[in-house]
Structure formats: structure tokens, C-alpha cells
N, CA and C atoms as a LAMMPS dump frame, in Angstrom:
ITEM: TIMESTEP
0
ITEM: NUMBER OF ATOMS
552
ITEM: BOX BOUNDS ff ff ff
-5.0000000000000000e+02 5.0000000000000000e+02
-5.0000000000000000e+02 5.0000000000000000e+02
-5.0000000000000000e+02 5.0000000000000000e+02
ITEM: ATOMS id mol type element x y z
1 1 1 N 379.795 144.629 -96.524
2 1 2 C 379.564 143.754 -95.391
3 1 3 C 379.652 142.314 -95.87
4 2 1 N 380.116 141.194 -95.229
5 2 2 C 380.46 140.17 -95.333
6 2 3 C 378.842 139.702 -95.108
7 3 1 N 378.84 138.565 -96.179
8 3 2 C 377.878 137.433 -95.563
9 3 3 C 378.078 136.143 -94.566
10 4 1 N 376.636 135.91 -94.307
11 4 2 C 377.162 135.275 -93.126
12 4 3 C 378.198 133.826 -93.323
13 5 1 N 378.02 133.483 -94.127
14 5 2 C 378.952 132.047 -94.462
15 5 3 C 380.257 132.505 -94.616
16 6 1 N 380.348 133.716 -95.989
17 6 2 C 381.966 134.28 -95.783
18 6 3 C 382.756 134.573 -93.972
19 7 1 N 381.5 135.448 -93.123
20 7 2 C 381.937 135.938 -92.4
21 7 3 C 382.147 134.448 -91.268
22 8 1 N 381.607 133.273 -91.29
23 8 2 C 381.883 132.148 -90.884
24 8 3 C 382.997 131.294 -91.181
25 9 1 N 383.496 131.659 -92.509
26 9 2 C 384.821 131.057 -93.206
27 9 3 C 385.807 131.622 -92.597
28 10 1 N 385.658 132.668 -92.529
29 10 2 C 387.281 134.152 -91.856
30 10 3 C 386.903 133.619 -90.483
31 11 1 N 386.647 133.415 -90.075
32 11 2 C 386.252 133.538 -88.287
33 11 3 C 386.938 131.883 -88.079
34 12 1 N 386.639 130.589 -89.114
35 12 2 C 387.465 129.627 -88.485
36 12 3 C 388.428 129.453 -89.2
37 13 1 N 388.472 130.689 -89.749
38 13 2 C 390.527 130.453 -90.677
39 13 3 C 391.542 131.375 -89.832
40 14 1 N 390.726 132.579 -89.108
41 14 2 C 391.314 133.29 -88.624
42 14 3 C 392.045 132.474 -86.694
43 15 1 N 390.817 131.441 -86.512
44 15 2 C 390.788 130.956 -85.096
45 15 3 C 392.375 129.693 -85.044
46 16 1 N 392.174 129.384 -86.807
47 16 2 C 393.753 128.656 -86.493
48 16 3 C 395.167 129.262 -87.055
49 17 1 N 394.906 130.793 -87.256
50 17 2 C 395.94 131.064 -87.153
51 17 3 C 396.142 132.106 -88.519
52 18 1 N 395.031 131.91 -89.213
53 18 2 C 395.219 132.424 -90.674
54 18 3 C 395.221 133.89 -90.902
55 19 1 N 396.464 134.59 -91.042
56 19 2 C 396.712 136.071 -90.947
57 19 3 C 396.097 136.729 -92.174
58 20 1 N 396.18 136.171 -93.29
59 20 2 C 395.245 136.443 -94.387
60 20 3 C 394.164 136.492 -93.682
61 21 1 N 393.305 135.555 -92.961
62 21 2 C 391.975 135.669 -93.017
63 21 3 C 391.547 137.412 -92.104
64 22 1 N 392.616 137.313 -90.943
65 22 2 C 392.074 138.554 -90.054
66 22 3 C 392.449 139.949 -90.978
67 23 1 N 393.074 140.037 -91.755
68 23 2 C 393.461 141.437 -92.952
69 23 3 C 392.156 141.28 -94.073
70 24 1 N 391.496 139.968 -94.427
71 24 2 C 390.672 139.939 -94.985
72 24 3 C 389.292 140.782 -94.014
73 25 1 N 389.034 140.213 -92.689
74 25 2 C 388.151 140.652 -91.805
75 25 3 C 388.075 142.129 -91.403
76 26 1 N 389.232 142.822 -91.275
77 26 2 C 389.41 144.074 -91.222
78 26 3 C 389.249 144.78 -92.33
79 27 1 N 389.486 144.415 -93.734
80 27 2 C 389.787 144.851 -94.897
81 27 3 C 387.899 144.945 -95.091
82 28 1 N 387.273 144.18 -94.566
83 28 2 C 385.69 144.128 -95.057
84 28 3 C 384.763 144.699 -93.666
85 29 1 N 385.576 145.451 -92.521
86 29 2 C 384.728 145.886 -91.824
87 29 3 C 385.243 146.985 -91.295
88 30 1 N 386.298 147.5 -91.707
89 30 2 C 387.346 148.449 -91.099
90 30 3 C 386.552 149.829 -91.757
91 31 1 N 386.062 149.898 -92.418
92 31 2 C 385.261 151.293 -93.189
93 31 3 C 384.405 151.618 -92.269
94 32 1 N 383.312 151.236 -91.667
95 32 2 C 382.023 151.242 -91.119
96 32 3 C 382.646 151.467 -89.366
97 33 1 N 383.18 150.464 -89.233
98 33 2 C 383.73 150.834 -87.874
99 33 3 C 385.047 152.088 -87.782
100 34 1 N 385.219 152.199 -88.862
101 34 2 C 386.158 154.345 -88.608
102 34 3 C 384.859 155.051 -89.082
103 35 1 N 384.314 155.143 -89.618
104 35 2 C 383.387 156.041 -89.934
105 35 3 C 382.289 156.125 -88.344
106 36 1 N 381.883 154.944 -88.136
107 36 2 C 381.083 154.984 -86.476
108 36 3 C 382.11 156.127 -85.489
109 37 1 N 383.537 155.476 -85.861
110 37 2 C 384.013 156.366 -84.785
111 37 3 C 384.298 157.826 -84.908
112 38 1 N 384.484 158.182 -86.455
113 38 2 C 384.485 159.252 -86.817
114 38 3 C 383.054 160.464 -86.737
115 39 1 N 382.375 159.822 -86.559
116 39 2 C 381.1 160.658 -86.126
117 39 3 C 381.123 160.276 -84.633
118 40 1 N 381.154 159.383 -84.161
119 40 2 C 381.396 159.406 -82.198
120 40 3 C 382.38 160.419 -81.552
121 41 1 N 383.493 160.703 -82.086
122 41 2 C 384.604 161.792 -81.95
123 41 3 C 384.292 163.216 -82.231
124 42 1 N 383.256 163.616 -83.079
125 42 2 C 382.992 164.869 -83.334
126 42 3 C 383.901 165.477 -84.541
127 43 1 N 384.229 163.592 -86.055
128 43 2 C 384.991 164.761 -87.093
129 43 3 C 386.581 164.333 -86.43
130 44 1 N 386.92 163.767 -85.423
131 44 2 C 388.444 163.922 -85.275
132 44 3 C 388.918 162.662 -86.104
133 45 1 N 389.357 162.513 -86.815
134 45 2 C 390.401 161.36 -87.533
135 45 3 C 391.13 160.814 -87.075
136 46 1 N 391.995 161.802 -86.974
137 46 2 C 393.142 160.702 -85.986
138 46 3 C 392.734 159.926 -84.625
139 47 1 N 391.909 160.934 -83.886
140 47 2 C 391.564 160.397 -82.838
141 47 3 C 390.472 158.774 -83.277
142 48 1 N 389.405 158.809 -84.02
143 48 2 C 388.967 157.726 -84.583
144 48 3 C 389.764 156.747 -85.247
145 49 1 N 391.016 157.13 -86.071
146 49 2 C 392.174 155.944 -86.555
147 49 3 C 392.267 154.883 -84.629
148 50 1 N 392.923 156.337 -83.818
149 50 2 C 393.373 155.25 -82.982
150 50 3 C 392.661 153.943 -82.049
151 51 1 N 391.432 154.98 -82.086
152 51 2 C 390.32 154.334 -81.081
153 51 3 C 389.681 152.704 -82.384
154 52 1 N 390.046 152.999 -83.478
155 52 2 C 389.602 152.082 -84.055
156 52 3 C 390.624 151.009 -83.859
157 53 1 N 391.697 151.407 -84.08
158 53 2 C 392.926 150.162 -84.003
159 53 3 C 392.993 149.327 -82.545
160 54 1 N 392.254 150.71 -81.276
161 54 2 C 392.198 149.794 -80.276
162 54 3 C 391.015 148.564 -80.283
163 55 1 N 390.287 149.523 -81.203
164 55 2 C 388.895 148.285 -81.078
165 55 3 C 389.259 146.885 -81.934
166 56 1 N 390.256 146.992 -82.527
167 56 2 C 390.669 145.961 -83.179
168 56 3 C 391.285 145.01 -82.355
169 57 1 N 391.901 145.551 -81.626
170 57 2 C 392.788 145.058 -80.863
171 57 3 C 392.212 144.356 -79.209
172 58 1 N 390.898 145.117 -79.307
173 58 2 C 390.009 144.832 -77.948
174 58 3 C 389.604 143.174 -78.995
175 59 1 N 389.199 143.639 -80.227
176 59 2 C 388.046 142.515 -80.676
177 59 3 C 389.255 140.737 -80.815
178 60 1 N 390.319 141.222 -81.348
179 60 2 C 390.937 140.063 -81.153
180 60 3 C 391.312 139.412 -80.074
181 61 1 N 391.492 139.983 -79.025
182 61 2 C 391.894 139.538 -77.518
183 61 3 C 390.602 138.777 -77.178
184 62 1 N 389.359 138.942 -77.662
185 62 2 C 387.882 138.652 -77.158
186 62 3 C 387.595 137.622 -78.234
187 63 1 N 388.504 137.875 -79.551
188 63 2 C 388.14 136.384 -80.336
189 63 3 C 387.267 135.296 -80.204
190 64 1 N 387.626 134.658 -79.423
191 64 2 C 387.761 133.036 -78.997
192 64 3 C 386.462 132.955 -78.349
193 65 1 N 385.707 134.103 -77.543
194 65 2 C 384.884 134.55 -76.936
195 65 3 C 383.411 134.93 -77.086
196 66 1 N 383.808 135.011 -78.908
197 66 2 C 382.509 135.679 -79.49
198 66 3 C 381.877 134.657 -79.872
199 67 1 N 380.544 134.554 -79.844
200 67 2 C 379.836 133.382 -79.593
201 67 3 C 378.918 133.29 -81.351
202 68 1 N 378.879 134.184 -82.108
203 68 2 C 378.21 134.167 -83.473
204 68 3 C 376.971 134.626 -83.319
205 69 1 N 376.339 134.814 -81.885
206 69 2 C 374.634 135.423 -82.406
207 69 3 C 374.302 136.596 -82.901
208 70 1 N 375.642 137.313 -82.948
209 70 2 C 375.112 138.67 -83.711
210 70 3 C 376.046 138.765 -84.814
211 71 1 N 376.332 139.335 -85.755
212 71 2 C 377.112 139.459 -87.212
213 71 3 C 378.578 140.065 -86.348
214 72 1 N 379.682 139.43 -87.087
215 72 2 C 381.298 140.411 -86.34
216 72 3 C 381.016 142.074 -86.716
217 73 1 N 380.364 142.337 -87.834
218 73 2 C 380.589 143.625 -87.842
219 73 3 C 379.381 144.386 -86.376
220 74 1 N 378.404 143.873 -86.431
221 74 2 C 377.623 144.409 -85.112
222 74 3 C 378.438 144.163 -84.03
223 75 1 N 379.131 143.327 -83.57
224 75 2 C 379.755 143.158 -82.728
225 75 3 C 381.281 144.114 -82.369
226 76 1 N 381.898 144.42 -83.623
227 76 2 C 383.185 145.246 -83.431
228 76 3 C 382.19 146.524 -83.328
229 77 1 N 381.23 146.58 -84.041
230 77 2 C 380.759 147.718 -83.494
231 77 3 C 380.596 148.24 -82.473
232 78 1 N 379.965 147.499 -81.635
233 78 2 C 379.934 147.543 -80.047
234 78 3 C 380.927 148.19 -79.378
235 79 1 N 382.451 146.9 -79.559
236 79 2 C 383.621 147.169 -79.158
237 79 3 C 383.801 148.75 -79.36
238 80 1 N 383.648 148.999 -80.74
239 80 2 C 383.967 150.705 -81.192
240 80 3 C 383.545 151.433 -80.256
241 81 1 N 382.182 151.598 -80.01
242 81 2 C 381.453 152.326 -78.906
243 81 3 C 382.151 152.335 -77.766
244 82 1 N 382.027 151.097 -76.804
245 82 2 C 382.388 151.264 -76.26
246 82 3 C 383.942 151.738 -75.457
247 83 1 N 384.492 151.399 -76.756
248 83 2 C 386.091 151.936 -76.382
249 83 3 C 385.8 153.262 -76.715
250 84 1 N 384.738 153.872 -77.411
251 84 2 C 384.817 155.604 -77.668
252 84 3 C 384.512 155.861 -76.036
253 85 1 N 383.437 155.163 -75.373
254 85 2 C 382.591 155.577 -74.19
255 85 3 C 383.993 155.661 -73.36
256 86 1 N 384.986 154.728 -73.121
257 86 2 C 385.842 154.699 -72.285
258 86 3 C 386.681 155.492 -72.719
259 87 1 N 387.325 156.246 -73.606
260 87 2 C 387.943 156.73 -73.922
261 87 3 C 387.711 158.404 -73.271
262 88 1 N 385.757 158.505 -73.398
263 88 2 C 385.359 160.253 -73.045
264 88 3 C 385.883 159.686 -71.63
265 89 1 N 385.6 158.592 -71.205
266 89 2 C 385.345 158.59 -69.531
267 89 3 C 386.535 158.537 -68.844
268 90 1 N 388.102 158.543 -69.588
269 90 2 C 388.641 158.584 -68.474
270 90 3 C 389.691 160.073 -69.051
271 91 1 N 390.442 160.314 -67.611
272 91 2 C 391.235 161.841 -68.126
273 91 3 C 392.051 161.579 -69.109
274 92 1 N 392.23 163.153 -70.329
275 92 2 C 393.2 162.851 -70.453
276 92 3 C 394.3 164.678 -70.103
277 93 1 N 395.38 164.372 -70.267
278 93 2 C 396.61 165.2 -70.522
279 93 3 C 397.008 166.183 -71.875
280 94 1 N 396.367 167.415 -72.02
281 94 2 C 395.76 167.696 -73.325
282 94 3 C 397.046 169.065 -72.997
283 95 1 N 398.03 169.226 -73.99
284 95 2 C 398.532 170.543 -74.304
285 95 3 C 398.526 171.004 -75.542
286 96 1 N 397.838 172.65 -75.434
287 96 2 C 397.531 173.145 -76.637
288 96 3 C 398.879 173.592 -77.127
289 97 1 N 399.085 173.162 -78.479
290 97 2 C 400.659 173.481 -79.181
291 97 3 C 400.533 174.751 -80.136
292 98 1 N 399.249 175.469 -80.126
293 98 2 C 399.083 176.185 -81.234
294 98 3 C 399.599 177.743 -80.719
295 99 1 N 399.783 178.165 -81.683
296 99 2 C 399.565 179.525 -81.186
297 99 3 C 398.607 180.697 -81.289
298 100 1 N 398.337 181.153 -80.392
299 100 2 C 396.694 181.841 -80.223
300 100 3 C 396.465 183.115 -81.314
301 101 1 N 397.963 183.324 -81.781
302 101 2 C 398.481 184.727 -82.445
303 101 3 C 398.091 184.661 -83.947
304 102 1 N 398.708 183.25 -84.626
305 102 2 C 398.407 183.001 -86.175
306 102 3 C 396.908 182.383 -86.145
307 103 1 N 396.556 183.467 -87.565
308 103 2 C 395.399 183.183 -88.011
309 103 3 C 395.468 182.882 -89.39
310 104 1 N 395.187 181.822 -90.022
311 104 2 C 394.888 181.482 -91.407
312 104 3 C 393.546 181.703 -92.156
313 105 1 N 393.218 181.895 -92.907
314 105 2 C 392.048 182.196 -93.603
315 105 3 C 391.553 181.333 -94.285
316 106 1 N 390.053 180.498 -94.148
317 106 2 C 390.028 179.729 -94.919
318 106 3 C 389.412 179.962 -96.673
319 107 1 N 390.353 179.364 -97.812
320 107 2 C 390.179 180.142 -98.84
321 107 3 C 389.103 179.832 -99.526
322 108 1 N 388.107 178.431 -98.738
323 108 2 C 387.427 177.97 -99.374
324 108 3 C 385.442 179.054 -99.335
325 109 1 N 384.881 179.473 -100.574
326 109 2 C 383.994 180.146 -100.764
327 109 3 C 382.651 180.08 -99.626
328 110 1 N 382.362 178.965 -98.895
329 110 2 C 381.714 178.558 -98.096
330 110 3 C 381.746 178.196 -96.534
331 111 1 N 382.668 179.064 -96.216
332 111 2 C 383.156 178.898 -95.114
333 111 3 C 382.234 179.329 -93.821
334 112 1 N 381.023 180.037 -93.671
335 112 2 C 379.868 180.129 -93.011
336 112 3 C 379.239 178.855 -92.909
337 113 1 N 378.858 178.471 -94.601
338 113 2 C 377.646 177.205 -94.773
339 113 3 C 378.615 175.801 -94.049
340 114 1 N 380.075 175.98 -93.829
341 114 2 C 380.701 174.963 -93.37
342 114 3 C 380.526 174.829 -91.511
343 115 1 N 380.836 175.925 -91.254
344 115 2 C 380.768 176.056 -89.981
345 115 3 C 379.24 175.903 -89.239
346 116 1 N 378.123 176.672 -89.91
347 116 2 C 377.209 176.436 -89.195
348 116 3 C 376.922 175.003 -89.491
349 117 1 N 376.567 173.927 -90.267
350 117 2 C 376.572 172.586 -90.63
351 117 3 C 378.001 172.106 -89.519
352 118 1 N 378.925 172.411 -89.321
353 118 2 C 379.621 171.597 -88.218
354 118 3 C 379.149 172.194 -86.895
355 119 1 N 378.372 173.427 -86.739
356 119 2 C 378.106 173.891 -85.514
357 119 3 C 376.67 172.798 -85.177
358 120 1 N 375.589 172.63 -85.998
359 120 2 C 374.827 172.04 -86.195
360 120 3 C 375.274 170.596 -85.62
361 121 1 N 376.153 170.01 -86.227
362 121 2 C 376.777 168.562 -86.183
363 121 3 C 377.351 168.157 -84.606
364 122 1 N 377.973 169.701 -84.004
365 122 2 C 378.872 169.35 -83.293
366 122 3 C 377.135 169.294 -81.656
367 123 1 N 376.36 169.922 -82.3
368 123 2 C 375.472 170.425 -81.339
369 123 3 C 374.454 168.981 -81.116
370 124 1 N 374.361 168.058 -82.069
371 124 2 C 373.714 167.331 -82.493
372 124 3 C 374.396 166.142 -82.026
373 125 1 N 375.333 165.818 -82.066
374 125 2 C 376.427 164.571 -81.358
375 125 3 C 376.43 164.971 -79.539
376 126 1 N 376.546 165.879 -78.756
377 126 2 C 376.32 166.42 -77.676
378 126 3 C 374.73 165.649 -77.53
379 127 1 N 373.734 166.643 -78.279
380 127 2 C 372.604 165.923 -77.782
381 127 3 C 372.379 164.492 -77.696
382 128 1 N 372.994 163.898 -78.789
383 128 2 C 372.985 162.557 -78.296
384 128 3 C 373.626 161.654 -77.566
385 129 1 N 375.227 162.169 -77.173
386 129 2 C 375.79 162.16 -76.165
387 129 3 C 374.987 162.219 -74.823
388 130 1 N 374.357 162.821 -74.412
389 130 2 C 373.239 163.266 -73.726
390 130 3 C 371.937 162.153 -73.42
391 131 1 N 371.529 161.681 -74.356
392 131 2 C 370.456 160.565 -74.013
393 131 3 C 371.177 159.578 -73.033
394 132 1 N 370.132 158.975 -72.827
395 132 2 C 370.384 157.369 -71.743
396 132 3 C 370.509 156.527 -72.924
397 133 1 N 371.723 155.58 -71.974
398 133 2 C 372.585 154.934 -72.736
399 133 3 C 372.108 153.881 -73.665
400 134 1 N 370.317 153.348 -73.508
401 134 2 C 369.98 152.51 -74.135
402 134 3 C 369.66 153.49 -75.829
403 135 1 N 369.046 154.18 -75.376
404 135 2 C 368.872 155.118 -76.461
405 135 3 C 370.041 155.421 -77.783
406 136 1 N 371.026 156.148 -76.605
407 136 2 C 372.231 156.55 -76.84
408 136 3 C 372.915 155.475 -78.309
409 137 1 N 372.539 153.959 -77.324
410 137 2 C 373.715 153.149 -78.288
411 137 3 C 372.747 152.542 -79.433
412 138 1 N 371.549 152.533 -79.559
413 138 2 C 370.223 152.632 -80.343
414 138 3 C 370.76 153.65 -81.407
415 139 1 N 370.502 155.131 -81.629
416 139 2 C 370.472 155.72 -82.018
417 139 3 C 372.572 155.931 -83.038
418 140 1 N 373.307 155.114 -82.143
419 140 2 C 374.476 155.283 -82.757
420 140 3 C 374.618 154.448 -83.445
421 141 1 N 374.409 153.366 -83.602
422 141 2 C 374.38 152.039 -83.927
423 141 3 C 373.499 152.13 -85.282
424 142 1 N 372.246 152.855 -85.328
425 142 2 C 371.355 152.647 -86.329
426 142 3 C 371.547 153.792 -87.42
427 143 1 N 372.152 155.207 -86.81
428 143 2 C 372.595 156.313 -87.845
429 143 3 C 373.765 156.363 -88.005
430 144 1 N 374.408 156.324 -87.183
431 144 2 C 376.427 156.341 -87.504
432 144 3 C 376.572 155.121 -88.366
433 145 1 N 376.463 153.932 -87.398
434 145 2 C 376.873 152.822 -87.975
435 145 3 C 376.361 152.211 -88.81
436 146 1 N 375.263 152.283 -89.182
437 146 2 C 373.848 151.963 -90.042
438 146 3 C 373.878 150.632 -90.373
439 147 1 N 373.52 150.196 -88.824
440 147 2 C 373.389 149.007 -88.564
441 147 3 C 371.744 148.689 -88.785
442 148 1 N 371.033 147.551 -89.518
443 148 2 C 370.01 147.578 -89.158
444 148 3 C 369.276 147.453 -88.392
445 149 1 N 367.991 147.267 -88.204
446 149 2 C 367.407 147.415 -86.939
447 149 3 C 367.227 145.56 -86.241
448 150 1 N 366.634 145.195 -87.341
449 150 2 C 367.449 143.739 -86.814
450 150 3 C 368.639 143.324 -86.049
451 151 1 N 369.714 144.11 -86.441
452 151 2 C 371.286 143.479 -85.608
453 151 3 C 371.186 144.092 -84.459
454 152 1 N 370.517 145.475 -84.079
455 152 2 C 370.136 145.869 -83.255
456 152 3 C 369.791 145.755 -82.659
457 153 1 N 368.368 144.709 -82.545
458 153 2 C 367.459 144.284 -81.898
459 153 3 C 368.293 142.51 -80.926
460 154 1 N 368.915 142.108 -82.022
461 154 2 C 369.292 141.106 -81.622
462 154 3 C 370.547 140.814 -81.339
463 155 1 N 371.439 142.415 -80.751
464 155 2 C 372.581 142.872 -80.435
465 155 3 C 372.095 143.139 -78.627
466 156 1 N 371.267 143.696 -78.968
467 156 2 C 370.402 144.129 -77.613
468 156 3 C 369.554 143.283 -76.614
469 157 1 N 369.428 141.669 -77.618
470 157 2 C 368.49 140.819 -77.011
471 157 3 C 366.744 141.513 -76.578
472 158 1 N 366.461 142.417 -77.822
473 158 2 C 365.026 142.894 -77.909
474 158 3 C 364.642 142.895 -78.567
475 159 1 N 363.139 142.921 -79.279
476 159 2 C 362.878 143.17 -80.418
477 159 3 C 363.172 144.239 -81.228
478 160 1 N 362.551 143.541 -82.538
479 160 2 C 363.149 145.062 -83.553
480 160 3 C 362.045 146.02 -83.243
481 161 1 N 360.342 145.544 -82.48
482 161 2 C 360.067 146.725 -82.615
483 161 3 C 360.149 147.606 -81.371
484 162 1 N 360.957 146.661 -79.748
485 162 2 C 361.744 147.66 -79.253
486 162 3 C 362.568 149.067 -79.418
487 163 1 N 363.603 147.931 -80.747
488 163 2 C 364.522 149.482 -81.391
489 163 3 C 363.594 150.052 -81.813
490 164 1 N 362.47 149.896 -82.725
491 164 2 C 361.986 151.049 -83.298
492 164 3 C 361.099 152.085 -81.963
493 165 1 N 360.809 151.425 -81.239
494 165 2 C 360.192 152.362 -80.349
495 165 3 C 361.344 153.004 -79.575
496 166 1 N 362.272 152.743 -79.223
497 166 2 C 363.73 153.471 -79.026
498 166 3 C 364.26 154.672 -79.509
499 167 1 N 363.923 154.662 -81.152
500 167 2 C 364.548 154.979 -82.337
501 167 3 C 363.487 155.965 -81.488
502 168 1 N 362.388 155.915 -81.666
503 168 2 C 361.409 157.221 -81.872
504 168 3 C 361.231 157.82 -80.739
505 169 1 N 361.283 157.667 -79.538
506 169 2 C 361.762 157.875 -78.105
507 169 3 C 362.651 158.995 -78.243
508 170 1 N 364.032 158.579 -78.669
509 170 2 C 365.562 159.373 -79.119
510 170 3 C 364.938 160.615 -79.515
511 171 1 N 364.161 160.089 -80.704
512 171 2 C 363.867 161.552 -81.874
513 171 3 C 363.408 162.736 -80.744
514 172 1 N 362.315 162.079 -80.237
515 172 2 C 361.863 163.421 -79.834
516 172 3 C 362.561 163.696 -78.67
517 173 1 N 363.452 163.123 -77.799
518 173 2 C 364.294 163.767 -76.751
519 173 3 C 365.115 164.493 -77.846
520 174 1 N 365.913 164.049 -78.977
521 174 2 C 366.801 165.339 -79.856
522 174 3 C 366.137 166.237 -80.167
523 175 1 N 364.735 166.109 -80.711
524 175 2 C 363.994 167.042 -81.016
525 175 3 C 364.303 168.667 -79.963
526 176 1 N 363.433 167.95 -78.919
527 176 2 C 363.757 168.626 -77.522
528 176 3 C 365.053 169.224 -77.113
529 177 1 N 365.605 168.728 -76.97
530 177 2 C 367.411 169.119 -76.699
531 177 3 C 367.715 169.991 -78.093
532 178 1 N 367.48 169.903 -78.783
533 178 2 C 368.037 170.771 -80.089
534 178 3 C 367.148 171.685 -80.154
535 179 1 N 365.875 171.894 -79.868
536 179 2 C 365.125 173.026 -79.696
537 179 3 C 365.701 173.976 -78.15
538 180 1 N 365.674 173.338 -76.933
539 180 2 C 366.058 174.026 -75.936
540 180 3 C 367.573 174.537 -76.113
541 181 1 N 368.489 174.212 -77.41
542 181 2 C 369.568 175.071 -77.457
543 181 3 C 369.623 175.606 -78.083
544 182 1 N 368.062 175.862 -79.339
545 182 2 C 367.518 176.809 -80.208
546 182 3 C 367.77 178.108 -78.933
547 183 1 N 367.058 178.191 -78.106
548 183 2 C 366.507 178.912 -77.081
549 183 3 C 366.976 179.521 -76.488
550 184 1 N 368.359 178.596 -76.225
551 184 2 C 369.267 179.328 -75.472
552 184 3 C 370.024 180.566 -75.991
């Protein structure tokens, strides 16, 4: 993560034009924001490559716009989210290319302990999919993105010990939701 003076240097080298500076800016925040999206997607890669390049592409159009009270990386973060949120929310045009017939085997020794840990994962992103959205972007922001609770707080215009009462709110609605699909 950039400090704040570096991340103040790229931001007015990048505003007159400096293409180094925005490959520098991406080059120091581009990890954290695919990885956010790579756990927002459920594990899809490619699908997180693209949604990230759009968020890149959302965050430069909004440039000029961003005002400095929260860090650029909390902020593309945002963007990330929310281009994931828009992305579940609108249709898409999905054809399956596979064929239902071939089966491959996977050769690797752990192939149970893999699946239940992604069944786990996949059950666990749903539930939080699932919370209200203050929660929701609380809880993504502070474990995906591992943003602190500070940028959080002052991403959100609340206190930090808002988020933390947020944070613990979440828990026990996942708690809940991951027990009632114990159940099911």
C-alpha cells in the first residue's frame, strides 16, 4: 500500500498526464483490488480480471472527482464492489459449452478436503451476500479487502467504533445463516 504522500505524488503526476504515474498506481493497488474481487466472485478469475479492469476504468473516468478523504486504495475499493454489485444485478447471457458426458478425475490426493473447504467458502460468500448492504460492504471491505477499520469508518463517514459494532452485528447474522444451512 502506498503512503499517503507517495499516494499524493501519483495522484498529481497522474492528473497532468503522467502515464508512468497511473501504471505506478495500479502496479501498487492492483493486488488487493483482484483479490477483493476474487473472493466477491466466488474463486472466478477471469471473471475478477475483468470486473477489475472495469473498476479501473470506472476509477479513472471519476479521477478528477476524487476528493482525497479516504486513501485511493479504499476508494478503488469501493469502485470494485460496487461494479461486482452491478455486475450480480444485471442479466447476463450464459451458454454452457461443456459437455455433460466427459468426466476428468481430479489427480490431486485431497480432493474431498478441497471441495468441502470450497463448499464451505462458496456457502459463506452467499451468506454474506445475504446481509444488508451496510453490513454487507463492512464485512467485505474489512475481510476480503483488509481494509482497516479506520478507512472504513471514514469511507463510511462513521466511526470506527460504528464498524466495529457492524463487524459484530455481521458475525452473528453469519453465525445464524451458516447454522440454519447447517440444518437444512
Amino acid at each position: 500500500m502506498l503512503e499517503p504522500d507517495a499516494e499524493r505524488s501519483l495522484l498529481d503526476r497522474i492528473a497532468k498526464g503522467d502515464r508512468e504515474a497511473a501504471e505506478a498506481l495500479v502496479d501498487a493497488t492492483y493486488e488487493r483490488v483482484f483479490a477483493l474481487l476474487v473472493r466477491l466472485t466466488g474463486r472466478d478469475r477471469d471473471l475478477a480480471a475483468d470486473l477489475a479492469q472495469d473498476t479501473y476504468r470506472k476509477a479513472w473516468a471519476a479521477l478528477e472527482r476524487f476528493d482525497g478523504r479516504s486513501r485511493v486504495a479504499t476508494w478503488l475499493h469501493r469502485i470494485a464492489y460496487n461494479t461486482f454489485l452491478n455486475h450480480v444485478r444485471r442479466p447476463h447471457l450464459v451458454e454452457n459449452v461443456e459437455d455433460p458426458t466427459v468426466h476428468v478425475a481430479d489427480p490431486a490426493p485431497d480432493h474431498e478436503e478441497r471441495m468441502d473447504r470450497r463448499e464451505v467458502a462458496t456457502r459463506l460468500r452467499r451468506a454474506v451476500m445475504g446481509l444488508p448492504e451496510d453490513l454487507r460492504f463492512t464485512v467485505a471491505a474489512r475481510f476480503w479487502a483488509e481494509l482497516p477499520v479506520s478507512e472504513i469508518a471514514r469511507l463510511e463517514h462513521v466511526t470506527g467504533a460504528a464498524i466495529r459494532k457492524r463487524l459484530k452485528k455481521a458475525q452473528g447474522e453469519l453465525r445464524r445463516a451458516m447454522g440454519e444451512e447447517d440444518a437444512a
